[in-house]
Each structure stands twice: as C-alpha cells, then as structure tokens.
ZAPAZA-227115 format. One record per residue (C-alpha): x, y, z; residue in three letters; residue number from 1; chain. Coordinates in steps of 0.02 Angstrom, whole numbers, plus 50000, padded with zeros to 5 digits. Layout:
REM residues N
+-------+-------+-------+-----+-----+---+
!    px !    py !    pz !   r !   k ! c !
+-------+-------+-------+-----+-----+---+
!     X !     Y !     Z ! ala ! NUM ! A !
...
+-------+-------+-------+-----+-----+---+
***
This chain:
REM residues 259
+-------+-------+-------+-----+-----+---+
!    px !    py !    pz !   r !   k ! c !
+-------+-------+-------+-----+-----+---+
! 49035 ! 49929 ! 49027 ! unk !   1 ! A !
! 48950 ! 50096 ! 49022 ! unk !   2 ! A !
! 49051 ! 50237 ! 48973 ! unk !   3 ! A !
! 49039 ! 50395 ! 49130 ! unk !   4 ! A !
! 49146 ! 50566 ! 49117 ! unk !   5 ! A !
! 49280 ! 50589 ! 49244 ! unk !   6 ! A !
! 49388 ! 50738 ! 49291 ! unk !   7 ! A !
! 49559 ! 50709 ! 49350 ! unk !   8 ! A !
! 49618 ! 50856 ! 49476 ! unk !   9 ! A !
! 49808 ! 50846 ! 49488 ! unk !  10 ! A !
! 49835 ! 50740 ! 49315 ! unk !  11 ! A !
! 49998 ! 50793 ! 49276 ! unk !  12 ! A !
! 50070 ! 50726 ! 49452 ! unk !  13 ! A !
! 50115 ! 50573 ! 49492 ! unk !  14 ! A !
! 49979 ! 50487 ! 49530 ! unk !  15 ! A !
! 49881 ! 50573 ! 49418 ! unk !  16 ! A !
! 49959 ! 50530 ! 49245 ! unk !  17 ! A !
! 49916 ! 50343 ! 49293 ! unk !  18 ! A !
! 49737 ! 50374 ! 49335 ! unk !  19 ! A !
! 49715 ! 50464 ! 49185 ! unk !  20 ! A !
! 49795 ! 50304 ! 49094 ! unk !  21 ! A !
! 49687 ! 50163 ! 49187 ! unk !  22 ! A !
! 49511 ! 50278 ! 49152 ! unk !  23 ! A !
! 49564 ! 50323 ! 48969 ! unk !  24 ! A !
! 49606 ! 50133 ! 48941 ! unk !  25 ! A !
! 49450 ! 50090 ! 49027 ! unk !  26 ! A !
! 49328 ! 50175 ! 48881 ! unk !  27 ! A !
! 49303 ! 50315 ! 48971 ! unk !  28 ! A !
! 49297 ! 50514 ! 48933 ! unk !  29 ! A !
! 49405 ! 50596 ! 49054 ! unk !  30 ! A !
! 49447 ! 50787 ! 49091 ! unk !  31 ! A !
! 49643 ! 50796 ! 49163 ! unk !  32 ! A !
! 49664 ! 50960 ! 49262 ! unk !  33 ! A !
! 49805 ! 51046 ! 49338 ! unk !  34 ! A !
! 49891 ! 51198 ! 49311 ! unk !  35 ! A !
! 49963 ! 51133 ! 49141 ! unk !  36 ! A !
! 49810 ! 51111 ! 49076 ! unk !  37 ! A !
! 49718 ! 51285 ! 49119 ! unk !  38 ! A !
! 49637 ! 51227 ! 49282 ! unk !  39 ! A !
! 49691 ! 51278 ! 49460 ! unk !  40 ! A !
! 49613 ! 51202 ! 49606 ! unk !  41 ! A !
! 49664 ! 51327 ! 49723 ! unk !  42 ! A !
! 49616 ! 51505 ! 49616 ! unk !  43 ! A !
! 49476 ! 51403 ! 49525 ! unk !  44 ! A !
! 49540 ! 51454 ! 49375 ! unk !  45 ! A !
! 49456 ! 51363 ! 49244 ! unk !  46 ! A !
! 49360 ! 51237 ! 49355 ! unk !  47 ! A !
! 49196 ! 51278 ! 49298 ! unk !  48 ! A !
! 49229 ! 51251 ! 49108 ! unk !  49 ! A !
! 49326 ! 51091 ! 49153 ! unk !  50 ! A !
! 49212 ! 51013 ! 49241 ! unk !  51 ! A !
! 49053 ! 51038 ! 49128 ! unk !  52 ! A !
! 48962 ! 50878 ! 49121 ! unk !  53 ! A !
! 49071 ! 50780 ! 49235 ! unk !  54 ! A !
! 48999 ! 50603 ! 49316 ! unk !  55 ! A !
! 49137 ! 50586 ! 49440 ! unk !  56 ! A !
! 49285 ! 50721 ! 49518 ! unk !  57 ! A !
! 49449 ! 50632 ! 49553 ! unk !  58 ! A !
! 49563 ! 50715 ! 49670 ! unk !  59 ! A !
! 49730 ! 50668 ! 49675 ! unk !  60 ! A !
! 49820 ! 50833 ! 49689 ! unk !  61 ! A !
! 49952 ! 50851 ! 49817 ! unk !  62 ! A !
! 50054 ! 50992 ! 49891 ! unk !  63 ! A !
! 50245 ! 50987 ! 49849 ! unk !  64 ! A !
! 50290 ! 51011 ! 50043 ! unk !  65 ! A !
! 50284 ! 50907 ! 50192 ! unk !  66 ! A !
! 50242 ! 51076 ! 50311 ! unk !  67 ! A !
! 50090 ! 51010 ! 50402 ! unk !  68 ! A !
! 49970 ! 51189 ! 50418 ! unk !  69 ! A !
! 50024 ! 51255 ! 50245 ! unk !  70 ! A !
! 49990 ! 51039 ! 50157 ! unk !  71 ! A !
! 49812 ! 51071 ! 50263 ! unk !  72 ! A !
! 49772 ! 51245 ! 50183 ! unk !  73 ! A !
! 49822 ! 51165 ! 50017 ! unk !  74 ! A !
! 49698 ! 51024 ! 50024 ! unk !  75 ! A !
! 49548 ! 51116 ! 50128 ! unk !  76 ! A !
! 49540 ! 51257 ! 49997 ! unk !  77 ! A !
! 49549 ! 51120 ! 49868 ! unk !  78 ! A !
! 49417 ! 51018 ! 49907 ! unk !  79 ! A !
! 49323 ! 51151 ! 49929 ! unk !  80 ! A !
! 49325 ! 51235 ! 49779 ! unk !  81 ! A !
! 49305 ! 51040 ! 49688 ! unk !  82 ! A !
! 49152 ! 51032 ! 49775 ! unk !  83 ! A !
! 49076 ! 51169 ! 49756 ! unk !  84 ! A !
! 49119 ! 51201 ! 49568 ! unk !  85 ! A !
! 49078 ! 51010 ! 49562 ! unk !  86 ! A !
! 48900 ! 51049 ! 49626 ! unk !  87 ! A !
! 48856 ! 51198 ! 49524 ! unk !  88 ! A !
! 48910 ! 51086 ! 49368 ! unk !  89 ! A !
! 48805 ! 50940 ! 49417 ! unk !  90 ! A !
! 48930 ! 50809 ! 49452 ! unk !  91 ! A !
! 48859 ! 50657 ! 49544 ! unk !  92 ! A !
! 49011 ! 50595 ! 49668 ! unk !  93 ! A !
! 49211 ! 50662 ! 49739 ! unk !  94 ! A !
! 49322 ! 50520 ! 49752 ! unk !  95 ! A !
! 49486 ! 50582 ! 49820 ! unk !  96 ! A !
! 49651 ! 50478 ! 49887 ! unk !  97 ! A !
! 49741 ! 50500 ! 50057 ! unk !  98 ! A !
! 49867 ! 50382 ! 50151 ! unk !  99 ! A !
! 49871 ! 50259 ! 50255 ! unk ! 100 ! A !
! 49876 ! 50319 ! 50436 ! unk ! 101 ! A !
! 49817 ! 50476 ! 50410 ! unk ! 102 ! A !
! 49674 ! 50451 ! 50555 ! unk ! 103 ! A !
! 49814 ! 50419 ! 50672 ! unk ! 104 ! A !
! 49979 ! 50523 ! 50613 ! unk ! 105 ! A !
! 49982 ! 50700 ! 50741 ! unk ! 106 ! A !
! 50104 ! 50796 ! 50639 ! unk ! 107 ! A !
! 50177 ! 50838 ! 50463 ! unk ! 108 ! A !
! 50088 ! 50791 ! 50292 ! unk ! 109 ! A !
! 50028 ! 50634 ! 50352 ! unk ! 110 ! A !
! 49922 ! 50743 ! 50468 ! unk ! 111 ! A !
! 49876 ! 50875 ! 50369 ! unk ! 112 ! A !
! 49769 ! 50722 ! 50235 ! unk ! 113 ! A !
! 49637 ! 50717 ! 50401 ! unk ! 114 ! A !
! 49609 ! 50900 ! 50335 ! unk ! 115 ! A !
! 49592 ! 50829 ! 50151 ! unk ! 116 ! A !
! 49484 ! 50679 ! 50194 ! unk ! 117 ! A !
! 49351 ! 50796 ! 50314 ! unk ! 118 ! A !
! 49333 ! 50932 ! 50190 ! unk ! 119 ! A !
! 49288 ! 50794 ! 50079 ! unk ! 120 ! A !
! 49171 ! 50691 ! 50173 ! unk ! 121 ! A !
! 49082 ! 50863 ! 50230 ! unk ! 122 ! A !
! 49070 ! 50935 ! 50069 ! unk ! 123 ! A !
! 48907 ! 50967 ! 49980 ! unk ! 124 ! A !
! 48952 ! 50798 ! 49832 ! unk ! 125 ! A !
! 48950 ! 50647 ! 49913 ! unk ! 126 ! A !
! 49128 ! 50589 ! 49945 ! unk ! 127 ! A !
! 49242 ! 50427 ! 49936 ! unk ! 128 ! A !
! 49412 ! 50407 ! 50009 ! unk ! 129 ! A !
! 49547 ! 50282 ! 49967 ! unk ! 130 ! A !
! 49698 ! 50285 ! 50075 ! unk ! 131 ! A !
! 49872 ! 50228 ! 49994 ! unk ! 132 ! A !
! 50024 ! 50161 ! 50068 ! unk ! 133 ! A !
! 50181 ! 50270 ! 49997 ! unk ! 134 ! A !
! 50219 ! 50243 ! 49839 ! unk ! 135 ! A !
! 50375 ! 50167 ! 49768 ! unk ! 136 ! A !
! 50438 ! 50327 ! 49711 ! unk ! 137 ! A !
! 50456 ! 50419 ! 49883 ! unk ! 138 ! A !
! 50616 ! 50320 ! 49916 ! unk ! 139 ! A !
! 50681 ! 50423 ! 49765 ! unk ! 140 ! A !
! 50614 ! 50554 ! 49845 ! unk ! 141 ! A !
! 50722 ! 50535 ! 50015 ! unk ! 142 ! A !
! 50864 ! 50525 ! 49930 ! unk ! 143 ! A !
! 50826 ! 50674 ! 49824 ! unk ! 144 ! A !
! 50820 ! 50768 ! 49992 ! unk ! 145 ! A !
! 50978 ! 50720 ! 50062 ! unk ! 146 ! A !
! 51131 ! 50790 ! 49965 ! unk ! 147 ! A !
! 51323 ! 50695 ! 49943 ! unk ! 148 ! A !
! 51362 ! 50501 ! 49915 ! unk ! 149 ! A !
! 51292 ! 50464 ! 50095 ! unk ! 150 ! A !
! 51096 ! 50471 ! 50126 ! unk ! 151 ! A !
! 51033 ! 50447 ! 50284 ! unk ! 152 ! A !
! 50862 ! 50335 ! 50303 ! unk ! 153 ! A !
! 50725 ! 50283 ! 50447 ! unk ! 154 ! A !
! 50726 ! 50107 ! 50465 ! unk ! 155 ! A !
! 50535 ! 50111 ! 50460 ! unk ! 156 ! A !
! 50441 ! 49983 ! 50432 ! unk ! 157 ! A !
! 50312 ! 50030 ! 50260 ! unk ! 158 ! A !
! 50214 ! 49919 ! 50119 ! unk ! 159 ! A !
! 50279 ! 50038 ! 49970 ! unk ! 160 ! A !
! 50156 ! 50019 ! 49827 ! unk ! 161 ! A !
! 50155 ! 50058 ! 49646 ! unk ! 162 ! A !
! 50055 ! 50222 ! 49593 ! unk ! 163 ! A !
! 49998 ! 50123 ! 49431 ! unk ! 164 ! A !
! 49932 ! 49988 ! 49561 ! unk ! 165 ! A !
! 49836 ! 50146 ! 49675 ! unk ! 166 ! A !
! 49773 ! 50222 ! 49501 ! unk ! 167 ! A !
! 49698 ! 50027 ! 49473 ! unk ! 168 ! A !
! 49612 ! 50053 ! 49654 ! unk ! 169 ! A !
! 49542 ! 50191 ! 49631 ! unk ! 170 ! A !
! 49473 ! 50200 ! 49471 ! unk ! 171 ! A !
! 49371 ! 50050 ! 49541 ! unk ! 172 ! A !
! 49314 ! 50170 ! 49657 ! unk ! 173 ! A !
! 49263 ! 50285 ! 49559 ! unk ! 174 ! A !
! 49181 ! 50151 ! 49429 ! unk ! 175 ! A !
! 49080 ! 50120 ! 49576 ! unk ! 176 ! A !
! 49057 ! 50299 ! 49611 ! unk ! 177 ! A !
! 48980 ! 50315 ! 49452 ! unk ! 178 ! A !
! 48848 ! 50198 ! 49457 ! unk ! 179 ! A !
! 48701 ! 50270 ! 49483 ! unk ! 180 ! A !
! 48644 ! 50115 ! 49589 ! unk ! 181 ! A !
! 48765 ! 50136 ! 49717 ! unk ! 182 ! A !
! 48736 ! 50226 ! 49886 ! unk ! 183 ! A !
! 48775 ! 50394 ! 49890 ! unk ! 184 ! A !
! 48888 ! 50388 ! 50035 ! unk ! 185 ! A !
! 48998 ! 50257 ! 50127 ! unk ! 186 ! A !
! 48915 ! 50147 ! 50256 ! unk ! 187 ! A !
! 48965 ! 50253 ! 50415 ! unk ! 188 ! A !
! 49027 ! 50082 ! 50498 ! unk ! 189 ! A !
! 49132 ! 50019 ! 50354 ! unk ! 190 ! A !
! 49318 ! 50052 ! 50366 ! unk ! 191 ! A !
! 49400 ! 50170 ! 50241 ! unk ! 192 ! A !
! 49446 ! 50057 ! 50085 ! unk ! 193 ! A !
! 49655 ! 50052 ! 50086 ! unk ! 194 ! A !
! 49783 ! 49990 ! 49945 ! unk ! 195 ! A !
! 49948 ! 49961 ! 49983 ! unk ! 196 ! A !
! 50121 ! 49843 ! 49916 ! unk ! 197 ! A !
! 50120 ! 49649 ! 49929 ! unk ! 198 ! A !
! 50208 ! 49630 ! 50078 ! unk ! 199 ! A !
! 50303 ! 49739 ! 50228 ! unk ! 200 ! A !
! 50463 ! 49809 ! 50174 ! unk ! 201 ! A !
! 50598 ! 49903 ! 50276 ! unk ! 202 ! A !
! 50599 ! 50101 ! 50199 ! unk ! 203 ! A !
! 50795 ! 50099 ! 50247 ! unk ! 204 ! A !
! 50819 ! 49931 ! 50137 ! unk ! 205 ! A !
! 50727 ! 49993 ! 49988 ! unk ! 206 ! A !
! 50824 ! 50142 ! 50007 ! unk ! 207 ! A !
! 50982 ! 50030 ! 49999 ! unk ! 208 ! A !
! 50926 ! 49951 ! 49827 ! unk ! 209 ! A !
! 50902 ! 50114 ! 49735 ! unk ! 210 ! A !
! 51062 ! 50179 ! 49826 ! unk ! 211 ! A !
! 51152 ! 50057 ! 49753 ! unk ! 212 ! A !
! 51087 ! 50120 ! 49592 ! unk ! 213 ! A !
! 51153 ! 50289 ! 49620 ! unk ! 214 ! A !
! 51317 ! 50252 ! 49711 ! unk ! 215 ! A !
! 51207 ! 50350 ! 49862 ! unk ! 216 ! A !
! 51278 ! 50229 ! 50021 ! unk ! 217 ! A !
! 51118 ! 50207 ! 50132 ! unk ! 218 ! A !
! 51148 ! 50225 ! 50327 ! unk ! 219 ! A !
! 51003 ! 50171 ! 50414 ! unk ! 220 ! A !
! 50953 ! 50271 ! 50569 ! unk ! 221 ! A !
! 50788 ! 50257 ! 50706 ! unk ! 222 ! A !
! 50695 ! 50426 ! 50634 ! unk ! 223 ! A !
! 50711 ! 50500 ! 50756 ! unk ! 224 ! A !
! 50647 ! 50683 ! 50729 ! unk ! 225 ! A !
! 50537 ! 50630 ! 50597 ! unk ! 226 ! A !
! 50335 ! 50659 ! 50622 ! unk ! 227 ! A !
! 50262 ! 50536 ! 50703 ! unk ! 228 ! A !
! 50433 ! 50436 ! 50683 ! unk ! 229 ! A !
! 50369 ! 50308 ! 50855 ! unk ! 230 ! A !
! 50206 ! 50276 ! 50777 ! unk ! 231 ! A !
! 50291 ! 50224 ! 50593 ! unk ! 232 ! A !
! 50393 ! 50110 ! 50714 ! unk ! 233 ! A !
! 50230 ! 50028 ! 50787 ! unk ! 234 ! A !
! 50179 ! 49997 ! 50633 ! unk ! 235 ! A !
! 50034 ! 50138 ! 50636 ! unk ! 236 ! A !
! 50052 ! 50181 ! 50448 ! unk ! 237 ! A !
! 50051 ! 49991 ! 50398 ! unk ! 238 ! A !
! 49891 ! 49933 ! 50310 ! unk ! 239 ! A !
! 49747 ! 49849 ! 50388 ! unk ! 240 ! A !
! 49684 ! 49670 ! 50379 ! unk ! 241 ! A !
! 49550 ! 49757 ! 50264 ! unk ! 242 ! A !
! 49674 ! 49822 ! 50138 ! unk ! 243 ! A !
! 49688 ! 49759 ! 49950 ! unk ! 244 ! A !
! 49868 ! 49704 ! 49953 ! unk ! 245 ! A !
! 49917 ! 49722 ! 49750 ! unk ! 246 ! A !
! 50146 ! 49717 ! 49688 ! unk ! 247 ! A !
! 50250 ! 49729 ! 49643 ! unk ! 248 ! A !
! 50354 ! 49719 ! 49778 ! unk ! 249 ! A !
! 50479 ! 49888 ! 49771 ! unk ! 250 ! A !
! 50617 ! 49786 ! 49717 ! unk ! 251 ! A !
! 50522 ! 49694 ! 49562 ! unk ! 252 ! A !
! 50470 ! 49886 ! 49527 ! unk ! 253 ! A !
! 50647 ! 49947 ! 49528 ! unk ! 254 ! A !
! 50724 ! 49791 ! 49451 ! unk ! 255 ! A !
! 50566 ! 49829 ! 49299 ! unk ! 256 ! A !
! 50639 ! 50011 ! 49276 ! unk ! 257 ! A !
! 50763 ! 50060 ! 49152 ! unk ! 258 ! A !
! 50948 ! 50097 ! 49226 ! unk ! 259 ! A !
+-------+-------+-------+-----+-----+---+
***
C-alpha cells in the first residue's frame, strides 16, 4: 500500500479523532487540524502551513449548533477556505462527510450540509462526499439537551452508526481519492456513496437503553416541532439500498462501553 499525506480538518471532534486513528494505522502521514492544533478553518489561521504537501483534505468539521443559516455560514466559509488554501498548496482531492438526507431535509442542520456538500462539489479541488447516518453518540447528545430525570424523545425511525465505522468509510474514500488513477470527480449519475448502522433502530428506544444507564426515564413522543420531523417519520433520512450497512448495532456499542 502506498503511503499519501492527508490533512484532517476538525481532528479533535468526534469524528475526527477516529479518522485520524484509521489513516495513522493505515501507514499513512496525516496533518490533524482544528483550533487545538493552530489551524482554524474559518479565519484560515494556519491553513497554509498545515496543509503544505498534502495528497488529500479531509473535512469533517462540524458546527456545535443545530441553527440552520448560522450551521450553513459555518460550512460555506469552510469549504471555501479548504479549497482554496488546498489549491494554492497543491493538494490533489477534498473528501468531506455529510448525512444522510441532507438532499431532502428543508430545515435545521440537516439542511444547512446541502450548503456543505455544494461548496464542495463547486470548489476549485475536485470533491468527494460521503453521507453518514447519525452516529451512536447523538442519543447522548438528546439527552444532554433535555435537563431532570425525564427526557423527552422522537420516536423516529434512524440506522445510528458508529463514528469509528464512518472514519472506516471514509478513509476508503479518501484511499481512493488519493490514487492518482482514479477520476477526478464522481460519475455525475452515480448516487452519493452512504454509510450507516446494521439495521433500523427506533431513536426513542436507543434513547431508552442509555436512559436506563443514567436513571434519565425516556418518554417517547411524535417530534413534532422538530425539522423536518414528517420526513424522519417517512423514513427520508434512512439509508438507501446503495448504502454500506457496517455495526454495531447501538446497543452492542453501548453494551461495549464502560459504565
């Protein structure tokens, strides 16, 4: 296996720590930037030293909010400034994750990732997407959110997937990205490559099983007020028959995790 040089933007997130993982374990020479590390996508502080001899940009930085025009900002002025740093430094290829539904979602952060995936794809670096379902650790999440010993959930349905598992994904991507035999950008016909859990799962029961954890009781409600909350319930944020389905399942993730 050849060796390329990647830069992680975002490394210190969530997502990010694992990518850096996989590509480090993989052989490979890989830049981690965030804020932590001296690099900020947004000011471009430090972007041009970081990526210096870069193969391959990873983007995996998020915003820390769900507010749909402020998430867009985030990930427009991002991209750009990837891109065009990436350019100037003569990196070959962007691969960047979104999630799952984000051509269909109308509101909130799911929205907002169209922004991230079409200042991508328009950018100057050719550019590959990988849409994720949620990850495991965004039940956490809604339970962070609500306060007291009662939490209350969508029942939604979802396909909750393990960030290490998304990090596996797309480091294949961007092994692929790399190779200087591969097209330069996606057939325009193919669908957008999508990685989500083994099987569908119930956001409200998943919920239940780290509530239980906690002493949080779940209630389980419709969503009702939620973005988007009738197409979730449809199923629009649900992967498609293309999608590498990869566990564990969020219960052999929790039951795996230290009490």
């Amino acid at each position: 296996m050849s060796t390329s040089k990647f830069a992680v933007a975002g490394a210190t997130g969530r997502l990010g720590r694992h990518v850096v993982d996989v590509l480090t374990e993989r052989g490979h020479h890989v830049v981690p930037m965030s804020r932590a590390t001296g690099v900020d996508v947004i000011t471009g502080e430090g972007l041009a030293e970081a990526l210096a001899g870069v193969d391959v940009v990873v983007d995996v930085a998020s915003w820390h909010a769900s507010e749909q025009a402020a998430a867009a900002a985030f990930f427009r002025t991002a991209a750009r400034n990837l891109h065009e740093a990436g350019l100037h430094a003569g990196a070959d290829r962007v691969v960047a994750v979104s999630i799952i539904g984000a051509d269909k979602a109308t509101a909130g952060f799911v929205a907002a990732q169209q922004v991230h995936e079409e200042a991508h794809l328009s950018g100057p670096l050719p550019a590959r997407i990988l849409r994720a379902a949620q990850f495991h650790e965004f039940v956490g999440q809604l339970l962070d959110w609500q306060q007291g010993d009662v939490a209350h959930i969508p029942d939604l349905p979802t396909q909750l997937v393990a960030c290490r598992t998304v990090a596996e994904t797309l480091a294949d991507l961007a092994d692929l990205a790399a190779d200087p035999g591969a097209a330069s950008r996606p057939d325009p016909g193919a669908p957008v490559p999508e990685v989500a859990g083994p099987r569908r799962e119930s956001l409200a029961e998943a919920a239940r099983l780290l509530g239980a954890r906690r002493g949080v009781e779940v209630v389980a409600v419709d969503g009702s007020g939620l973005p988007d909350a009738g197409l979730a319930a449809a199923g629009a944020f649900l992967p498609g028959p293309h999608a590498k389905l990869a566990g564990p399942t969020f219960k052999e993730w929790l039951d795996a995790r230290p009490r």
